[in-house]
C-alpha positions as CSV (number, residue, x, y, z in Angstrom):
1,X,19.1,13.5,-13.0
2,X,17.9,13.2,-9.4
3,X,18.5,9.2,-9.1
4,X,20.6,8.8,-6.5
5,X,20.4,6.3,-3.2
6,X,19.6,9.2,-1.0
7,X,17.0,10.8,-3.0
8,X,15.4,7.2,-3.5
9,X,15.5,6.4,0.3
10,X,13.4,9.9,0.9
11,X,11.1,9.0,-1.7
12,X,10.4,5.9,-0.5
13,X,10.3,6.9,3.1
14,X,7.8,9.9,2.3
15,X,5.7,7.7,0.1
16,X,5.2,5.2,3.6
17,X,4.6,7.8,5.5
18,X,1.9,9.2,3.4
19,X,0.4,5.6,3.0
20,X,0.5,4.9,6.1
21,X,-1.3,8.1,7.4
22,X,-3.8,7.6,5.0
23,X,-4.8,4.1,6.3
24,X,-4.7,4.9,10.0
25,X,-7.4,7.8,8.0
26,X,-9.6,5.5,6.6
27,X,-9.6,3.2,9.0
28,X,-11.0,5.9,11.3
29,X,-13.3,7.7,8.8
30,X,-14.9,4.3,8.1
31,X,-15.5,3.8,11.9
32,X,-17.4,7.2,12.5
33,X,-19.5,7.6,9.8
34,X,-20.7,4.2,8.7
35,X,-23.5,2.7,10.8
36,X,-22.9,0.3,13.9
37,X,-23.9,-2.8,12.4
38,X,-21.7,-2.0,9.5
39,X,-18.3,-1.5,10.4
40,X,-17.0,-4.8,10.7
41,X,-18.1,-5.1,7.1
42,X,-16.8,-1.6,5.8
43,X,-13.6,-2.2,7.6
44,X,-12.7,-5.6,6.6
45,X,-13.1,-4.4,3.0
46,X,-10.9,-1.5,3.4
47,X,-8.5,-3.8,4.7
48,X,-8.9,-6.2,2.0
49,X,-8.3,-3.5,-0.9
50,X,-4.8,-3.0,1.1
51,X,-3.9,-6.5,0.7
52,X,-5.0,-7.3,-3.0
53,X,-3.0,-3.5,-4.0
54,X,0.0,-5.2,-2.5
55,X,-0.2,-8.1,-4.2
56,X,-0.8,-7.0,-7.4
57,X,2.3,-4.5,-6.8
58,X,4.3,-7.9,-6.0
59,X,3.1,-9.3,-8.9
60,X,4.0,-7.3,-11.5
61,X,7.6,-6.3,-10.0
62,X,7.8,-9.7,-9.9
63,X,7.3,-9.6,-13.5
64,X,9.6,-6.9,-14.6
65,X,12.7,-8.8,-13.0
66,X,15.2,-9.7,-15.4
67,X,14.8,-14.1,-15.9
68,X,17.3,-16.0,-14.2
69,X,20.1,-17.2,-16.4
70,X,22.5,-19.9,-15.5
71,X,25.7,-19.2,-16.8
């Protein structure tokens, strides 16, 4: 239907976009409204929930490849 390369490669490139403006987001929302003595704590776990979402992505297309035969 609409699978093609180019349609893909928009797709993917609107989906980064969009991720990527909604880190830089949190990043700064976390800075101005939690307390001082707080941020480095708020922030690291923001960052942390990016990290263990990519992984687990990894890990399950990881999964869904085809096995390796040897033929």
């Amino acid at each position: 239907m609409f699978l093609s390369i180019p349609s893909l490669c928009i797709g993917r490139f609107m989906l980064g976009f969009g991720s990527g403006v909604c880190i830089v987001a949190t990043s700064v929302f976390v800075a101005e409204m939690v307390p001082a003595d707080k941020v480095s704590i708020y922030g690291t776990s923001v960052n942390l929930g990016i990290v263990i979402g990519l992984l687990v992505t990894n890990v399950i297309q990881g999964e869904s490849l085809p096995p390796i035969t040897d033929e």
